[in-house]
N, C-alpha and C positions, 0 to 999 in steps of 0.2 A: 311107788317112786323109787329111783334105784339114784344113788348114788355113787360117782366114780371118787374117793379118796386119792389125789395126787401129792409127791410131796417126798422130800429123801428121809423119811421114816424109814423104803426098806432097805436104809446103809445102816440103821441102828445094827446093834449088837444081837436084839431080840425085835425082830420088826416085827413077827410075829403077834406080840402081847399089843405092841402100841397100835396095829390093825385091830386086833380085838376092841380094845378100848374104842376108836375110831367108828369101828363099827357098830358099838354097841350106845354111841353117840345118836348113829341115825336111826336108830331102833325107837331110842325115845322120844325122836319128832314122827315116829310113822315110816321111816322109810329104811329100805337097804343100802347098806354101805357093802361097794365093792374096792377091794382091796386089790393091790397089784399079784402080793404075795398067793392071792388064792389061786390064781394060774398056777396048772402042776406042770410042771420039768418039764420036756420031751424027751428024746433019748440023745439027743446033740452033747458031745464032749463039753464036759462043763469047762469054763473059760475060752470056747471057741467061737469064732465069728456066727457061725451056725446057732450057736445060743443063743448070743444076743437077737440075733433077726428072728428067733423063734421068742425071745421075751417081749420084744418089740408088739409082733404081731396080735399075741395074747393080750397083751394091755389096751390094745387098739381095738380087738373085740370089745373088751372090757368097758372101752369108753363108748363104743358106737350101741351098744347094748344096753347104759345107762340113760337119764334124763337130765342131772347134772353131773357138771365137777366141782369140787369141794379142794381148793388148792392150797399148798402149806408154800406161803411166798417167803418167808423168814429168808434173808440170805444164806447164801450157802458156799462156802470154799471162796468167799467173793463177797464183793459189793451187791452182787444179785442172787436174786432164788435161783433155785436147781435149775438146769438147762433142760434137765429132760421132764420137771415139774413143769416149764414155759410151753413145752413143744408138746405136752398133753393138753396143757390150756388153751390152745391156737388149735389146734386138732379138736377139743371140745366144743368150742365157738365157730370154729367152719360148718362144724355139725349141728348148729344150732344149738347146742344144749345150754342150759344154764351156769354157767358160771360166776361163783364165788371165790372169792380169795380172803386168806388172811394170814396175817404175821403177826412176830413179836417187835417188830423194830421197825417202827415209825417215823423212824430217821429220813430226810427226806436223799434221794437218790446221789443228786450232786455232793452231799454229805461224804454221804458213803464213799463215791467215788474219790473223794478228795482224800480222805484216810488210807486209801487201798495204794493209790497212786501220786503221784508227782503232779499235783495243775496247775497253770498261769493263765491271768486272763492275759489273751493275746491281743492285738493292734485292733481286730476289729471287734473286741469288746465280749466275747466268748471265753469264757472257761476251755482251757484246752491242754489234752493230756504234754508228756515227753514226745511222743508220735505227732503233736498237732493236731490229732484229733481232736473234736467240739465234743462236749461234755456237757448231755442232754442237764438244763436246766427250766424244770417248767413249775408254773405254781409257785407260790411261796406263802411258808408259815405251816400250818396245818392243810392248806392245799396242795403243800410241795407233793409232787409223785414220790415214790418210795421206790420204785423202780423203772426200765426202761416205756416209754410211754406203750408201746406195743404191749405191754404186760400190764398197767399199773391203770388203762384205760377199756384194755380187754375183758375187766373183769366187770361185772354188776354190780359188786360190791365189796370193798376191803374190811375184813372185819379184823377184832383182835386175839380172836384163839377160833380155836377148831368148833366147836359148839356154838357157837353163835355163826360163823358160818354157815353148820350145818341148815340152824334153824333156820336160818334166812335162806337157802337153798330152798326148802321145803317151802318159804311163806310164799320166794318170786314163784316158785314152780306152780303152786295152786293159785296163785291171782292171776298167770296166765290163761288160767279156765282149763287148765290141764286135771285131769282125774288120776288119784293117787291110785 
């Protein structure tokens, strides 16, 4: 079983060591961890559009080539996880693969958003930003979502660190009748 690792680990300082770690996670339920980082360079000028569409592409092998995603939802520069951690998870569920998620901050989404930004509940009884935008509110308590419902319901399961995620990657992927 291969596992896709998603997740802004590689903005760390050393994404490197924290994929190792990651991957030596899925080692100990049985499975591989594929890491974004293991993709090598092409010859595209580094910082040019041509790199990015070539890291793009490789990730996207990366994930069409795995069984699940293993998603680090934690926010990120925001009220919400990574944009390009979301847009692996939507790209790994089109594909059918399994997908997990988890974070550290259980905070439920409306929360978040409320600290990030400016909200009022407006006339017709909605949370709503400066823009008048509606300001997803679903759940409440320990059911509240932690993130946008496209993300927050996209996953099989939220767990709360990377490890049990993993685990639980491995447990849905073999009760599916899937052979490691």
């Amino acid at each position: 079983m291969k596992i896709y690792l998603a997740g802004p680990e590689v903005f760390l300082p050393d994404p490197i060591s924290k994929g190792a770690a990651l991957k030596a996670i899925c080692t100990k339920y049985g499975a591989e961890g594929l890491f974004p980082m293991d993709n090598e360079l092409g010859d595209e000028e580094h910082g040019s559009v041509a790199e990015a569409a070539y890291i793009r592409a490789a990730n996207m092998k990366l994930i069409t080539a795995c069984d699940a995603i293993v998603a680090n939802m934690t926010p990120f520069r925001g009220p919400s996880m990574d944009v390009g951690t979301a847009y692996e998870v939507g790209a790994g569920a089109a594909l059918g693969k399994v997908v997990v998620g988890y974070t550290s901050d259980r905070t439920s989404f409306v929360v978040k958003v409320s600290k990030a930004f400016e909200v009022k509940r407006g006339e017709d009884g909605l949370l709503r930003d400066a823009d008048g935008m509606a300001v997803e509110e679903f759940g409440k308590g320990e059911e509240a979502l932690v993130d946008n419902l496209m993300i927050a319901c996209g996953v099989e399961k939220l767990c709360d660190s990377a490890e049990e995620a993993i685990k639980t990657a491995v447990e849905i992927f073999e009760g599916k009748g899937k052979t490691v």
